[in-house]
Residue frames as qw, qx, qy, qz and C-alpha x, y, z in Angstrom:
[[0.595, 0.137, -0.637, -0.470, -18.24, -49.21, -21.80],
 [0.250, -0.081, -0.914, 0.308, -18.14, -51.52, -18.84],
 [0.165, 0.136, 0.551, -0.807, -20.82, -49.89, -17.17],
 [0.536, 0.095, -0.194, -0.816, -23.25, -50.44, -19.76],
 [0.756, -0.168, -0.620, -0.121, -23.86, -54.47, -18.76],
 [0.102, 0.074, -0.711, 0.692, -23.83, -53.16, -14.95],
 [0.066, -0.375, -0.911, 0.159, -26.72, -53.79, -12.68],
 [0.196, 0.606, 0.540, -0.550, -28.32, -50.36, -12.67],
 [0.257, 0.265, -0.589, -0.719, -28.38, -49.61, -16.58],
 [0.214, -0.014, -0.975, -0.060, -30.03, -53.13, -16.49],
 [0.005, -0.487, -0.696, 0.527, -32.46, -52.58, -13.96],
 [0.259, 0.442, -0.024, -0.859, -33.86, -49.37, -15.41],
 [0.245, 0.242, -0.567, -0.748, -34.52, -51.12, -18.91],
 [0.167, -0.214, -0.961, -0.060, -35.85, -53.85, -17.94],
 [0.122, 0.399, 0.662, -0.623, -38.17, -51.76, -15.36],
 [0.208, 0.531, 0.092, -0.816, -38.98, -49.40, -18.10],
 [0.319, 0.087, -0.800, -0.502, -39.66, -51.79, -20.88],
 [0.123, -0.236, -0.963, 0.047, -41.82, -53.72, -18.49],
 [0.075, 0.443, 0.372, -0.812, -44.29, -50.64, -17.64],
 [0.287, 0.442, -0.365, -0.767, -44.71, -50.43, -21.25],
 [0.265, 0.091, -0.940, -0.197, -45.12, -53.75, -21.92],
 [0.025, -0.396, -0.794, 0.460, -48.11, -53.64, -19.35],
 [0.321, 0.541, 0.055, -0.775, -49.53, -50.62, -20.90],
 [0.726, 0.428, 0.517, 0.149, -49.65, -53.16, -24.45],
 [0.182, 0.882, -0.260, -0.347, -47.29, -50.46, -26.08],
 [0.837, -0.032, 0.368, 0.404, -45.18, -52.27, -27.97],
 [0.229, 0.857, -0.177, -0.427, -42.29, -50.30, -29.97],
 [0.741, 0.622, -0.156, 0.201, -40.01, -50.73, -33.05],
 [0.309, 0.668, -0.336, 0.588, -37.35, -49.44, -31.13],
 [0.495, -0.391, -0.549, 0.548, -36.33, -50.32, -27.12],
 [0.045, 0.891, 0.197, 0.405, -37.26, -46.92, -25.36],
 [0.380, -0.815, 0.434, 0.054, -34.45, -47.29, -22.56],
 [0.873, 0.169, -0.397, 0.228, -31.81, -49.25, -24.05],
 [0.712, -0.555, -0.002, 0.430, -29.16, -50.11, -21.10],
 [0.560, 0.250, 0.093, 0.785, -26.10, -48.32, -23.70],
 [0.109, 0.651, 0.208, 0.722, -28.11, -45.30, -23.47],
 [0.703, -0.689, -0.169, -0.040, -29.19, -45.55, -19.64],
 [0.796, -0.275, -0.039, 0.538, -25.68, -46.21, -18.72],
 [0.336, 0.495, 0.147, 0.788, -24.73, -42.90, -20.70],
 [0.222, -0.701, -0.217, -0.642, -26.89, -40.87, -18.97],
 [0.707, -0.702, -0.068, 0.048, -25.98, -42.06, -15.51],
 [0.775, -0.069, -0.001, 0.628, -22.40, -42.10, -16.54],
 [0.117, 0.698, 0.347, 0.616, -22.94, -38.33, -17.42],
 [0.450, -0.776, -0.164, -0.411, -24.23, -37.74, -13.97],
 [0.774, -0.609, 0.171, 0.022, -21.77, -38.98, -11.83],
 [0.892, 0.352, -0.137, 0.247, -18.80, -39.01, -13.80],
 [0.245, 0.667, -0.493, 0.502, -16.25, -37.01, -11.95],
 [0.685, -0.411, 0.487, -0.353, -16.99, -38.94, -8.38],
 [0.980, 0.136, 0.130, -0.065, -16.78, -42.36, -10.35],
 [0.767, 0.557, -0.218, 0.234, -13.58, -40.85, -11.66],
 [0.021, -0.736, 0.495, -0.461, -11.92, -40.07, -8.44],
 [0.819, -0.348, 0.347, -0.297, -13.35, -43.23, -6.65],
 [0.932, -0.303, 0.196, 0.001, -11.58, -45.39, -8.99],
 [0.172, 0.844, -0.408, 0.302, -8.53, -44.33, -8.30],
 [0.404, -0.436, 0.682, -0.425, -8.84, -46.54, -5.42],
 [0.518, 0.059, 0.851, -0.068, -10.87, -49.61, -6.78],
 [0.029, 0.343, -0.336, -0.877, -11.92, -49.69, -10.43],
 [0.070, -0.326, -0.796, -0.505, -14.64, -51.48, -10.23],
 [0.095, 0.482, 0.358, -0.794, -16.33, -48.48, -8.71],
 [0.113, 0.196, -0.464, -0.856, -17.04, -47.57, -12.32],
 [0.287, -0.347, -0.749, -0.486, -19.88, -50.07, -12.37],
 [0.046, -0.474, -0.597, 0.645, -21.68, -48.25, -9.18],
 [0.120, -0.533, -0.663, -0.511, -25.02, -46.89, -9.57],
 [0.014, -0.096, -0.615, 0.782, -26.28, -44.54, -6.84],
 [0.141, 0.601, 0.763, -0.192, -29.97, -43.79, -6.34],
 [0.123, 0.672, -0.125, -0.720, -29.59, -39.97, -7.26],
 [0.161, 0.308, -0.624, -0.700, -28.13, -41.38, -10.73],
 [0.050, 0.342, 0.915, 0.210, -30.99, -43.64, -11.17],
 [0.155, 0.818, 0.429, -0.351, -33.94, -41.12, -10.10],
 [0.110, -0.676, 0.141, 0.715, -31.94, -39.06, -12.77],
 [0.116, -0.152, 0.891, 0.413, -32.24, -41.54, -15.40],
 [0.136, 0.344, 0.919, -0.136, -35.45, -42.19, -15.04],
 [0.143, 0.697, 0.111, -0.694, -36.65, -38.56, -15.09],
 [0.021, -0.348, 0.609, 0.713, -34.99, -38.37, -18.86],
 [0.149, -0.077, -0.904, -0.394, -37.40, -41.02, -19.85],
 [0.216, -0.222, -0.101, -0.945, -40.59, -39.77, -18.15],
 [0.727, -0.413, -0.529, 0.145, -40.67, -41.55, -14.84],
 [0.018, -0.715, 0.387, -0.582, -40.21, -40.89, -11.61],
 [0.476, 0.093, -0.790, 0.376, -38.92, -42.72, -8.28],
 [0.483, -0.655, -0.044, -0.579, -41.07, -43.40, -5.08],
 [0.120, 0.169, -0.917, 0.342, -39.43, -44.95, -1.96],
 [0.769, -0.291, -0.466, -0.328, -42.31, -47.73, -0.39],
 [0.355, -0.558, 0.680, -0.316, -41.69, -48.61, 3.22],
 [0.518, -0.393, 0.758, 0.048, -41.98, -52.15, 2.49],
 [0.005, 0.183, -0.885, -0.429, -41.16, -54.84, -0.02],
 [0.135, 0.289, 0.912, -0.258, -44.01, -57.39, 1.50],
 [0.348, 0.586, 0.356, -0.639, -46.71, -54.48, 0.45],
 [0.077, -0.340, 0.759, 0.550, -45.48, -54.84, -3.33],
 [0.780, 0.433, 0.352, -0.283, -48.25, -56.25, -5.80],
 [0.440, -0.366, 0.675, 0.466, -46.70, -57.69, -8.88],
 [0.341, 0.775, 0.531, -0.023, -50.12, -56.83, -10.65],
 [0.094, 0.949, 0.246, 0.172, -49.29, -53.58, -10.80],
 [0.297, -0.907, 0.262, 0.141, -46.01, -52.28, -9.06],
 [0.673, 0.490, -0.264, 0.487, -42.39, -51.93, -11.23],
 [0.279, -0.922, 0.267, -0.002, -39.44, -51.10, -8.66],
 [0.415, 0.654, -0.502, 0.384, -35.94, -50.72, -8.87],
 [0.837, -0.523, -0.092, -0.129, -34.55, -52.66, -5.73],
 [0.077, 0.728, -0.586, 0.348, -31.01, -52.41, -4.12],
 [0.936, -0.304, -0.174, 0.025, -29.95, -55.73, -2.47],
 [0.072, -0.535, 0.789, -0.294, -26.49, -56.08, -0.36],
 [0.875, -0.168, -0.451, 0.048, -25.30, -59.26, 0.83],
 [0.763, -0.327, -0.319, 0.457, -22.76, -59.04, 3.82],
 [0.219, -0.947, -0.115, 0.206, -22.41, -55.80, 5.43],
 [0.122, -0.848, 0.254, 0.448, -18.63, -55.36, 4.67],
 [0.585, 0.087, 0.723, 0.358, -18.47, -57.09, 1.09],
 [0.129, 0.224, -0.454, -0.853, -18.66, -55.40, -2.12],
 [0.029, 0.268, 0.828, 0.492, -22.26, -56.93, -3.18],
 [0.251, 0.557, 0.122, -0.782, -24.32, -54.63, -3.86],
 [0.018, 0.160, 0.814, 0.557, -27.04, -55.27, -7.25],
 [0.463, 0.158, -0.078, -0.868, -29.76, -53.16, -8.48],
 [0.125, 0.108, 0.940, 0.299, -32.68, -55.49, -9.56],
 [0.435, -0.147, -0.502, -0.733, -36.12, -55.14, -11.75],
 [0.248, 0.264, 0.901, -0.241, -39.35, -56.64, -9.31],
 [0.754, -0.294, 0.552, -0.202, -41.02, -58.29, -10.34],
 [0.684, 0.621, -0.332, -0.191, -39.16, -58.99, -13.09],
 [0.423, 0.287, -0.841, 0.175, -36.26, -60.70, -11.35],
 [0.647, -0.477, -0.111, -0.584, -37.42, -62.83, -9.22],
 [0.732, -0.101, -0.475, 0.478, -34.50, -63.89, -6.92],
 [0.003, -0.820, -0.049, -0.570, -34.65, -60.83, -5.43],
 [0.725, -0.639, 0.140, -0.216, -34.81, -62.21, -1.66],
 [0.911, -0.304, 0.250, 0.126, -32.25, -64.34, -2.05],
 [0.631, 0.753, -0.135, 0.130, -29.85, -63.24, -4.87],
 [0.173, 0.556, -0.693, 0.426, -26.75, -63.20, -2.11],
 [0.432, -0.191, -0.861, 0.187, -28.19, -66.36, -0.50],
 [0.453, -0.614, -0.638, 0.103, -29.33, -66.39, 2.70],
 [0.423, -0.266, -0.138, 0.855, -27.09, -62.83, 3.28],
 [0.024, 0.570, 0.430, 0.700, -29.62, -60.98, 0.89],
 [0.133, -0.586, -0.524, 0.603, -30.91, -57.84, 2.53],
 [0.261, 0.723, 0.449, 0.456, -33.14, -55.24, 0.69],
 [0.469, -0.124, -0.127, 0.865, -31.37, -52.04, 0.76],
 [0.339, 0.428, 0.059, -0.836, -33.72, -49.79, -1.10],
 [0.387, 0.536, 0.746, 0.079, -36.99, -49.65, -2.72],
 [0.212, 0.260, -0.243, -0.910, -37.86, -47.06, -5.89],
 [0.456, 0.473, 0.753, 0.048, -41.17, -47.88, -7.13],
 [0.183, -0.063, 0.628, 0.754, -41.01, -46.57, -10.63],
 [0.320, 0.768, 0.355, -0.428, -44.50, -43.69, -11.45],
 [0.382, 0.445, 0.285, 0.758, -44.83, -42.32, -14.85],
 [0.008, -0.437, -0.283, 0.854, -44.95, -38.62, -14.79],
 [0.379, 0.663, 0.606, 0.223, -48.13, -37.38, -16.49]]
């Protein structure tokens, strides 16, 4: 249940509500809620998540890229790595973005561009973009 207000449930919905929202789709119904995202990634990765925290338990809210590009798929998208941020258009490009802040610190946070839009800075000046997914429907 914790995992479903973690950063990459979050990220996805927002990414995939906002794609839709651009397209002027508007639904009755969220089409990624985070409860259900968070299922599906918890699904995918659940016996690693359950051996990792063994050791630290808030491992449980970790997201890897695999389980996101897996998530996404369900909902009828698909993940492209970009080589850089700076090339980004905010017209047109949804991505899923991995920040870290201090090499041996636990922060680590999926975020929505260009929905959020602390992105550079979200661990202060320590903010370093880890990965890019820029977020394609599949036709």
């Amino acid at each position: 249940v914790k995992h479903f207000n973690c950063c990459g449930p979050i990220s996805i919905e927002q990414a995939i509500n906002k794609y839709y929202r651009d397209q002027g789709i508007v639904f009755a119904r969220n089409p990624a809620p985070r409860k259900e995202v968070s299922k599906v990634i918890q699904d995918n990765g659940r016996a690693l998540k359950d051996f990792l925290a063994l050791f630290d338990r808030e491992v449980v809210c970790a997201t890897w890229s695999w389980e996101m590009e897996a998530a996404v798929k369900k909902y009828g998208f698909t993940l492209i790595s970009p080589n850089d941020f700076e090339k980004l258009d905010p017209s047109k490009d949804i991505a899923l973005v991995l920040v870290r802040g201090k090499f041996f610190s636990k922060e680590w946070h999926w975020m929505c561009y260009p929905v959020d839009t602390d992105i550079k800075t979200f661990f202060g000046s320590d903010t370093k973009i880890d990965k890019i997914l820029l977020l394609k429907k599949i036709n």
